[in-house]
C-alpha positions as CSV (number, residue, x, y, z in Angstrom):
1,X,14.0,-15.3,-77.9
2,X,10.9,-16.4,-79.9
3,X,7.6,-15.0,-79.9
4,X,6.5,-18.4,-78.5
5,X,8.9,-18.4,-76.2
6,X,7.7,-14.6,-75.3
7,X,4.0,-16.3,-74.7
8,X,5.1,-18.9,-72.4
9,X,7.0,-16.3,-70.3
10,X,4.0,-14.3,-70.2
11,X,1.7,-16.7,-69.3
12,X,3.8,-17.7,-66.3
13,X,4.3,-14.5,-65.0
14,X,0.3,-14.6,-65.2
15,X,0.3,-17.5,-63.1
16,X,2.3,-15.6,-60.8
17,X,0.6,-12.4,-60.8
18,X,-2.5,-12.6,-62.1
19,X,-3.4,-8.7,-62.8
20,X,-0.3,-7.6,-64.7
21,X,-0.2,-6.2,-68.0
22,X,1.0,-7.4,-71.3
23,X,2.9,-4.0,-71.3
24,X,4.4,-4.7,-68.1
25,X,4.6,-8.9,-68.3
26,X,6.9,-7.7,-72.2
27,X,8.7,-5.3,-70.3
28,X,9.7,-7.1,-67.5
29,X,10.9,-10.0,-69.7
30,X,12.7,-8.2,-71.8
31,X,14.4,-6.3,-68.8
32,X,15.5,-10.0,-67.7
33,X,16.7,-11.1,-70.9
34,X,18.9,-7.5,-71.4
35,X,20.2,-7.9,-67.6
36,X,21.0,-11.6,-68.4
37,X,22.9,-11.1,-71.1
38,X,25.1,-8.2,-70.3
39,X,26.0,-10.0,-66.9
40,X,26.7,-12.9,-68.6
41,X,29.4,-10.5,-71.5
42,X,30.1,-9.2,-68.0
43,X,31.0,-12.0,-66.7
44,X,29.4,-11.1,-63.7
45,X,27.1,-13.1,-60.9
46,X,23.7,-13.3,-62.9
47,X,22.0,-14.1,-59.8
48,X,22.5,-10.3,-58.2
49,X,19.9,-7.9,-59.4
50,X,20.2,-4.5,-57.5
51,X,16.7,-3.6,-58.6
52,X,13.3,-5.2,-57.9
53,X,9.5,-4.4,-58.7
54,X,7.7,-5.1,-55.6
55,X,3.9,-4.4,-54.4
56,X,3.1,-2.2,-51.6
57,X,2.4,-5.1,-49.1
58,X,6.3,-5.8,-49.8
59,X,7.5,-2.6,-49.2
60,X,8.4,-2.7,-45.7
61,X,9.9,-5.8,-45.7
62,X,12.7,-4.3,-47.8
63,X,12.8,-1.5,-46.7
64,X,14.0,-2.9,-43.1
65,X,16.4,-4.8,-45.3
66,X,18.4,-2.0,-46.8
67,X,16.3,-1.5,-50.2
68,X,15.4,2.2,-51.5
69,X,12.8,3.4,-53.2
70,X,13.8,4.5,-56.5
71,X,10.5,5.0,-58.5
72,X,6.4,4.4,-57.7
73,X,5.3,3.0,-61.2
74,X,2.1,4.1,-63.1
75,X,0.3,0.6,-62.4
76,X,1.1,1.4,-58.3
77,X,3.8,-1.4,-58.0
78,X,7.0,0.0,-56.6
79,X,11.1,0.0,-58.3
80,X,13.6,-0.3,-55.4
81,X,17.3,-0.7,-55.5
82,X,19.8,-3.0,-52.9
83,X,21.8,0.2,-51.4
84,X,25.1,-1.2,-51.0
């Protein structure tokens, strides 16, 4: 993963959410890309993520859905987890 590559990614998560950090959008990516790739040594579905960064508007939404709160995050978005 290139630092252009890096840019790009952060620039779209912009797009997406226009009030994140460069802390967070550098975390988040690199989150992904670690995930990504020890699914993939893994061998396991890459498209399950037990985890999820959600806003408070979200919130109840998963919550009805069997997600738990695992962490309220300094910029006020919230970490939950799939309870399985």
């Amino acid at each position: 993963m290139g630092v252009e590559d890096i840019e790009v990614r952060i620039a779209k998560l912009r797009e997406e959410e226009p009030g994140i950090s460069d802390e967070e959008a550098v975390g988040r990516i690199i989150r992904e890309e670690l995930i990504a790739r020890l699914r993939a040594e893994a061998g396991k579905d890459r498209s399950i993520d037990p985890r999820k960064i959600v806003c408070e508007d979200e919130l109840e939404r998963y919550l009805s859905e069997g997600w738990d709160i695992q962490a309220i995050l300094p910029s006020g978005r919230i970490l939950i987890r799939k309870s399985y």
